[in-house]
C-alpha positions, -999 to 999 in steps of 0.1 A, spaced: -333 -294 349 -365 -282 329 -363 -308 300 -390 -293 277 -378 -280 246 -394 -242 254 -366 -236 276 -343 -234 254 -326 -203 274 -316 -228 303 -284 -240 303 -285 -279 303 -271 -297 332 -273 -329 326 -238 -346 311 -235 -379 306 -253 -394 341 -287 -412 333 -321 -392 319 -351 -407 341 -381 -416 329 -397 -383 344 -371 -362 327 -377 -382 289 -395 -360 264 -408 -355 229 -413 -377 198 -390 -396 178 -397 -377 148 -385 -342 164 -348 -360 159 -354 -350 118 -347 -314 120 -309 -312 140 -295 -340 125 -307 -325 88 -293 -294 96 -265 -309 112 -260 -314 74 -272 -294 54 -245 -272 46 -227 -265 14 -194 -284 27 -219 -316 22 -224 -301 -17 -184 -299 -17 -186 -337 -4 -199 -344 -39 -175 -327 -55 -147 -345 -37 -158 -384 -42 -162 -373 -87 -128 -355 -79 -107 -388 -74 -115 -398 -106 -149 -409 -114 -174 -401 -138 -208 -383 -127 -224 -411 -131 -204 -435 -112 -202 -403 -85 -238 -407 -77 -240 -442 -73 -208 -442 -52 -228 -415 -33 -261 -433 -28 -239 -468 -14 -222 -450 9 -246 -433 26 -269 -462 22 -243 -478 45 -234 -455 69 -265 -440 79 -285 -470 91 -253 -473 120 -265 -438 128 -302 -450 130 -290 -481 154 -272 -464 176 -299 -438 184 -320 -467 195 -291 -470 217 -294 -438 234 -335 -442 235 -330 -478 254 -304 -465 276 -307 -429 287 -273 -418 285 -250 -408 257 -230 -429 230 -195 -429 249 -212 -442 281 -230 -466 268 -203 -483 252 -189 -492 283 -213 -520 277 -193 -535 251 -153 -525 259 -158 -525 298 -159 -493 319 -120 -488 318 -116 -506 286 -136 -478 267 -114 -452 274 -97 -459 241 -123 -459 216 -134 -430 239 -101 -413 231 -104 -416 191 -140 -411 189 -127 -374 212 -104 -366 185 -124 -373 156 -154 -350 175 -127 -318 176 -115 -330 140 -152 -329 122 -161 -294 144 -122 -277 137 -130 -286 102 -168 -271 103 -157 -236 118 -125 -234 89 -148 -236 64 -166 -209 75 -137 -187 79 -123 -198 41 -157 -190 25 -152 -155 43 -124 -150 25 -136 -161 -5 -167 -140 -7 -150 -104 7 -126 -106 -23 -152 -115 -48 -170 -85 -33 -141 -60 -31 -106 -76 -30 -95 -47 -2 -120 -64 18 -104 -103 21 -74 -89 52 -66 -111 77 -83 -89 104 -114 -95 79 -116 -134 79 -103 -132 120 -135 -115 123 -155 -140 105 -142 -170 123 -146 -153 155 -183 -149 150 -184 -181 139 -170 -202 172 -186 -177 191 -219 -186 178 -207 -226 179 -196 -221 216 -225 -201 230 -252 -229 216 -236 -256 226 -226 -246 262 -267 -241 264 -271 -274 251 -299 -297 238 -330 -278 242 -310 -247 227 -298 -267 194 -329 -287 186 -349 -250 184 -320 -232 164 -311 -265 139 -349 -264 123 -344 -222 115 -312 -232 104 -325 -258 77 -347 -240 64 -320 -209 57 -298 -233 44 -322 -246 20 -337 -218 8 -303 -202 0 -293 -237 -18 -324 -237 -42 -317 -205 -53 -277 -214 -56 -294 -241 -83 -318 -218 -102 -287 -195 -107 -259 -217 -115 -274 -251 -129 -280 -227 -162 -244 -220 -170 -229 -250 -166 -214 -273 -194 -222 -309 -196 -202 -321 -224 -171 -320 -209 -177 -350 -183 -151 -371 -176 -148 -409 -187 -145 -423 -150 -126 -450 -133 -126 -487 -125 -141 -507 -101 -113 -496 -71 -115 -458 -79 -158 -463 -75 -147 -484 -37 -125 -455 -29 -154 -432 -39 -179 -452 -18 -154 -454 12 -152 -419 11 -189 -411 17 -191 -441 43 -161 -425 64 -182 -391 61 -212 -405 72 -195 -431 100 -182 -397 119 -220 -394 133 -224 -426 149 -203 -413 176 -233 -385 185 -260 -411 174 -279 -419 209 -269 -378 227 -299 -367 210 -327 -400 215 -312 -400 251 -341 -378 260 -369 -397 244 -395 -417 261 -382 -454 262 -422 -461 251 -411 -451 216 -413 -469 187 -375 -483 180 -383 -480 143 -392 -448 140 -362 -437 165 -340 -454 142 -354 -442 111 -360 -407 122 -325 -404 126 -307 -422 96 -336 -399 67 -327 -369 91 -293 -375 92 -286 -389 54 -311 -369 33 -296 -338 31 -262 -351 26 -282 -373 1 -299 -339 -19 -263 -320 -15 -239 -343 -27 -253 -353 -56 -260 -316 -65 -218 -318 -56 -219 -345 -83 -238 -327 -111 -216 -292 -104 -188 -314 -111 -200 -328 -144 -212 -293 -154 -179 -278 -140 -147 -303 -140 -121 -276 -128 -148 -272 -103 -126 -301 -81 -95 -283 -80 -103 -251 -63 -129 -267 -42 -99 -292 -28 -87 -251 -16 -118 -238 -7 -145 -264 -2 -174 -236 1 -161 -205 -10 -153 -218 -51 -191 -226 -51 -198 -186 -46 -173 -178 -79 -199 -181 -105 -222 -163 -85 -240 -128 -90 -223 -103 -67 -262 -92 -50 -266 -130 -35 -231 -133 -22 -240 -118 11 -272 -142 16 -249 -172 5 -223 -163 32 -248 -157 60 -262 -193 52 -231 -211 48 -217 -196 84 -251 -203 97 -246 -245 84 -212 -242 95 -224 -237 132 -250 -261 128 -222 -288 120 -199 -276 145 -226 -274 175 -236 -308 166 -201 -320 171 -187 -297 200 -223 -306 223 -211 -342 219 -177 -335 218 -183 -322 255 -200 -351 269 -169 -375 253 -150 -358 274 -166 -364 305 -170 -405 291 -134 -400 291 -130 -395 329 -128 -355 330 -146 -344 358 -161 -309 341 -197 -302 342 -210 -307 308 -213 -270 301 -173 -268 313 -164 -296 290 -178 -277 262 -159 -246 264 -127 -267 268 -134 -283 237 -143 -249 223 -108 -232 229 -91 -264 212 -116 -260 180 -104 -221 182 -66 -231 179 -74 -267 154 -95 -241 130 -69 -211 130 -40 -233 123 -63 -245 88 -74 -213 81 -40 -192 85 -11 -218 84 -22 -251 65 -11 -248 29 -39 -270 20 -74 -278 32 -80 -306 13 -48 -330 20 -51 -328 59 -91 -335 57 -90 -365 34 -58 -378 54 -82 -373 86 -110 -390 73 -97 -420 63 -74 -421 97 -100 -419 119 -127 -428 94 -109 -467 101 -113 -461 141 -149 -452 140 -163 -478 119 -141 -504 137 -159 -490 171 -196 -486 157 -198 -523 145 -188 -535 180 -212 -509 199 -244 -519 170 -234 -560 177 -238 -554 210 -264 -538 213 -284 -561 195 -267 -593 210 -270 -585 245 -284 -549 253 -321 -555 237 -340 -548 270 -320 -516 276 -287 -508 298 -287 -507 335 -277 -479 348 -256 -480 377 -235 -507 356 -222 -483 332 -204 -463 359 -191 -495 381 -161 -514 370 -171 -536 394 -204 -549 381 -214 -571 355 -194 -551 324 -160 -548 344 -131 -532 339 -122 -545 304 -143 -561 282 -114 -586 264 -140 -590 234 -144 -558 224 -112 -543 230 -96 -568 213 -120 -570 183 -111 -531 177 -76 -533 180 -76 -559 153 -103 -540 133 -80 -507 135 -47 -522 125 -61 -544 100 -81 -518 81 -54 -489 88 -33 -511 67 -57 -516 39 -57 -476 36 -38 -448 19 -26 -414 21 -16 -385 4 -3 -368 38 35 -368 38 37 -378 76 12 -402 74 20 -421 40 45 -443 57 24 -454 85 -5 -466 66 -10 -494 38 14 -516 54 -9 -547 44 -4 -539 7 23 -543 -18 40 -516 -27 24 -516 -62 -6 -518 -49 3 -486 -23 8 -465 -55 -22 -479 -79 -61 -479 -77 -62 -510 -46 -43 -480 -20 -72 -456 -37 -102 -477 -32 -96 -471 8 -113 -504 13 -97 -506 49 -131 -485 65 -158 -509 53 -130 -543 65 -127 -527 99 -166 -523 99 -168 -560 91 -137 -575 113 -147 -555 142 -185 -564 146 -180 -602 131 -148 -611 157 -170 -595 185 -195 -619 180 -171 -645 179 -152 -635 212 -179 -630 230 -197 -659 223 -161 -676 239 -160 -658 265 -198 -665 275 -207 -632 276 
């Protein structure tokens, strides 16, 4: 496979086998531009509007806002130093730390969370559709309308990621700069109007965790994509900038959009509500009817920069799972099941907002539990870079089953899924199951705190294991 990025027409072949030396490409700071875009969208703005939404002030919104991202992004960073030392993508390189076999099951939430994040992406396209057409002419908003618009929309998604890496780094820089553009103007024309006298008084110190958990369990969903795109860099790069290229890429833009979410908010407070309904189409109601049009085009146009982002990684998960597709296969599988995940939210769910927190936090628990084991590791034991041929041998040196590291997320997952809470009705009575009942239904089952404890037990127990079992 050509590997330079003017090829962008060439369908990728590689999946998740090894990137040799003669294949590696490029600059770390070419890793900026897709995972801003992969960002920039105004779902991130809505983001903003969500963690001020559970009950905080502006104020305590922002900062909530700048911890969390302050957190999660960093993983992101380490874990594309990952990818750069090792040559292959995130799912098989964490073979190293659960075992060859072993990682099938952090392989198998990190999958689901993957079709979650890019079924979510293409919904919101297809509800700001809706949204829009009946600001514009209510005879427009039909369900043949909005089928159209989601159609174009996975289309789009499915097309670019089957093409692959060379294809999405070109198209994510155009992107950002749409998206951008169309946001700046969103801010000259609405800033104006709103009302900032109305802001609300804020919450205590376990409404601003639950706030902060929030944006962490947002930004945690990207470590799982972290080393797909620094797979392809030269392993003479600077880890640094690798690492840091990717974290400012990847947390700036949410960064700019959700405190922008924040001061809407504080401007707007019944701003919340009908964004919990429509997360990007109740940002176009204030809007002049002549820049509708440009701010649908950009927001389906971020949408698919999400959902690529997800599906292209999605794809190679797939194959770290044991499917024997070619990449470009896997893809297109994962492409139908987005197709079916986004027209259930778009035409059945009665809400957007319950089944997206509910699946945040769920998985939210897994990923963070999963990261801290794959960063520990890495730094432990993998700091002159990963063999190879180990990765795809249970016989060699990581085995079948890594005890440590299976173990060490199993005990990260059900500990911190029972420090969490939901408002889902099927999922209510599985969770929280570490707290009292009164604490369930007050501001401790609201805090969430169960994401950042399964960060910390997962990563601190597999230090402890391994160094037991003399790893």
């Amino acid at each position: 496979m050509a590997t330079d990025v003017d090829n962008a027409f060439e369908v990728e072949r590689k999946g998740i086998d090894w990137i040799t030396d003669e294949e590696r490409h490029g600059t770390p700071s070419r890793l900026f531009w897709p995972w801003f875009a992969a960002n920039a969208s105004f779902f991130t703005v809505a983001y903003g509007v969500f963690v001020v939404g559970l009950g905080l002030s502006p104020w305590q919104g922002a900062l909530a806002v700048v911890v969390g991202l302050g957190l999660a992004y960093p993983v992101v960073g380490a874990v594309a130093l990952a990818g750069m030392r090792g040559g292959a993508p995130t799912m098989a390189l964490s073979r190293a730390a659960f075992g060859v076999c072993g990682n099938r099951l952090p392989t198998l939430f990190v999958y689901v969370s993957l079709l979650g994040w890019e079924t979510v992406s293409v919904a919101i396209g297809a509800l700001a559709v809706r949204t829009v057409l009946a600001r514009v002419d209510e005879g427009l908003a039909t369900t043949p309308m909005v089928a159209a618009g989601f159609g174009l929309t996975v289309v789009l998604v499915i097309v670019v990621g089957i093409y692959g890496y060379n294809l999405i780094l070109r198209v994510q820089k155009y992107i950002t700069f749409a998206v951008m553009a169309t946001t700046v103007v969103y801010f000259v024309l609405i800033v104006p109007s709103l009302d900032f006298t109305k802001t609300s008084a804020g919450g205590g110190l376990a409404l601003f965790a639950g706030g902060v958990s929030l944006v962490i369990a947002n930004g945690i969903g990207w470590t799982a994509g972290g080393a797909d795109y620094s797979r392809y860099l030269p392993r003479t790069s600077k880890p640094g900038a690798v690492a840091a290229w990717t974290a400012v890429g990847a947390g700036s833009a949410p960064l700019l959009l959700m405190l922008f979410g924040v001061l809407l908010t504080a401007g707007d407070p019944a701003l919340a509500a009908a964004t919990a309904a429509d997360p990007v189409g109740a940002f176009a109601a204030a809007l002049p009817t002549w820049f509708l049009v440009p701010f649908l085009l950009a927001t389906m146009l971020s949408v698919v920069a999400g959902a690529v982002f997800n599906l292209y990684s999605s794809g190679l998960t797939l194959q770290a799972l044991g499917v024997r597709l070619p990449r470009w296969a896997a893809v297109a599988v994962d492409g139908v099941v987005m197709v079916i995940g986004g027209a259930y939210l778009v035409f059945v769910a009665p809400s957007f907002f319950a089944p997206l927190q509910a699946f945040l936090i769920l998985i939210g628990v897994v990923t963070a539990g999963w990261s801290s084991v794959f960063v520990v590791d890495m730094f432990l034991f993998r700091r002159k870079g990963y063999a190879p041929e180990e990765l795809f041998d249970p016989r060699g040196v990581h085995g079948r089953y890594n005890v440590a590291g299976v173990v060490s997320l199993v005990v990260a997952v059900v500990v911190g899924w029972g420090l969490v809470t939901s408002h889902d009705p099927y999922l209510q009575p599985l969770l929280g199951y570490l707290l009292t009942d009164a604490a369930r239904a007050g501001s401790i089952g609201a805090a969430n705190i169960g994401v950042v404890v399964a960060f910390l037990v997962g990563g601190l127990l597999y230090a402890g294991l391994s160094k037991a079992f003399q790893r």
